[in-house]
N, C-alpha and C positions, 0 to 999 in steps of 0.2 A: 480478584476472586470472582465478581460479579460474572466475566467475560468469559470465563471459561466455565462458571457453572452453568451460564446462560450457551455455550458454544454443546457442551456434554447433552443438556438435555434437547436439545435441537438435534444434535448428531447419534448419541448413545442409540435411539431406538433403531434408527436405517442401518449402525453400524451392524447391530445383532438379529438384527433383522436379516440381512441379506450382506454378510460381511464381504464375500466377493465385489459385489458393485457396490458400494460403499466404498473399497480401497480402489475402484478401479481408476478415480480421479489422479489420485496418490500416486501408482500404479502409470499411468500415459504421462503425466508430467513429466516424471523422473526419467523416464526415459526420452522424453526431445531431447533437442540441441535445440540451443538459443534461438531464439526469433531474431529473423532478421531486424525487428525493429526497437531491438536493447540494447544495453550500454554493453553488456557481454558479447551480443555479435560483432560491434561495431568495435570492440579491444581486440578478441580474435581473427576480425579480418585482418584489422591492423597490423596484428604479431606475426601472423601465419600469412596471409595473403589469399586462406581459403575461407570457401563459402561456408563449412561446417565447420565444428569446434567437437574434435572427441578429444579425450572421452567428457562425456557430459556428466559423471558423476564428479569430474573436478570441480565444476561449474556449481555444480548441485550442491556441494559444499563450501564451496566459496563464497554464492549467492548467503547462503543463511548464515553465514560466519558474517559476513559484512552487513547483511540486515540487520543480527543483534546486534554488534558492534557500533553500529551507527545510531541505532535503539540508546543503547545505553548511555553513549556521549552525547544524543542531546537529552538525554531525559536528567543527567546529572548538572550538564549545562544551566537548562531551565529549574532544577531544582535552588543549584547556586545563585540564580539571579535571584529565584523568588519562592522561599520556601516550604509557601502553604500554596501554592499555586492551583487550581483546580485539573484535577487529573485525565480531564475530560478534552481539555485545551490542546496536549498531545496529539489528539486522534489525528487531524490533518497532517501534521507533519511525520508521522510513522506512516501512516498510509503512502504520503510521496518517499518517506524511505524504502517499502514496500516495491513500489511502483519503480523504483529506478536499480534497487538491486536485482529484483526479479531479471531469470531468465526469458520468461515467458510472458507476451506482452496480449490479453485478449480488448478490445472493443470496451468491454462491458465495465472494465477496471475505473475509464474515463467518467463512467455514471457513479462509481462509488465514488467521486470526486464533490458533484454536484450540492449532496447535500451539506457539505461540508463547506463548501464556499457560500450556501445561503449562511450558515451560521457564526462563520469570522466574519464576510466582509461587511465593512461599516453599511448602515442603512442612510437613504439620502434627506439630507439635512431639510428640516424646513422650515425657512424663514424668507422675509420680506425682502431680503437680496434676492430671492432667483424666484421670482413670481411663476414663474412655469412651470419650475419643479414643484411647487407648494401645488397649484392647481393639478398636475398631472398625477403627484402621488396621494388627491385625496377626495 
């Protein structure tokens, strides 16, 4: 509930504001064809042997069909293992489900990655086995 009350008031005012270019994001997406550099161009070159993939509202629906889908089998997964789990712990691995069902692959995707890998990965040990590491992290 947080995420989208937090998403509404970030986005409600540009949308009523200026609802044309507010939907125009919405609006260019939906209309590409796959990037050449997704799982969906690289199935359709496959299938078809062409560079484009129409129509692209197949895609447009299959992409978000496989995102929730893949959403909710690991989120029931991780529930199963561990059922108070903190609900925050997710965020990485939906973003790379995000990231791999997406048609559309931009640059800027690879920096929402960043902060997420400061926050799982382990930080480096320090102790009197690895004198270098102890001196260089402190």
């Amino acid at each position: 509930m947080a995420a989208i009350g937090a998403w509404l008031v970030l986005n409600l005012p540009f949308a009523l504001a200026a609802p044309p270019a507010w939907w125009e994001f919405f609006r260019f997406n939906s209309t590409r064809p796959a990037d050449w550099d997704s799982l969906w161009f690289i199935a359709c070159h496959r299938i078809t042997g062409e560079l484009y993939c129409d129509p692209t509202r197949v895609i447009n629906v299959a992409s978000a069909l496989l995102f929730a889908g893949t959403t909710i089998f690991v989120w029931r997964l991780k529930r199963r293992r561990d059922p108070g789990f903190a609900r925050w712990t997710l965020g990485l691995p939906i973003l790379i489900l995000f990231l791999l069902t997406n048609k559309v692959y931009s640059p800027q995707y690879g920096l929402w990655l960043l902060p997420w890998f400061a926050l799982v990965l382990p930080r480096p040990a320090r102790s009197s086995r690895s004198p270098s590491l102890t001196s260089a992290c402190s």
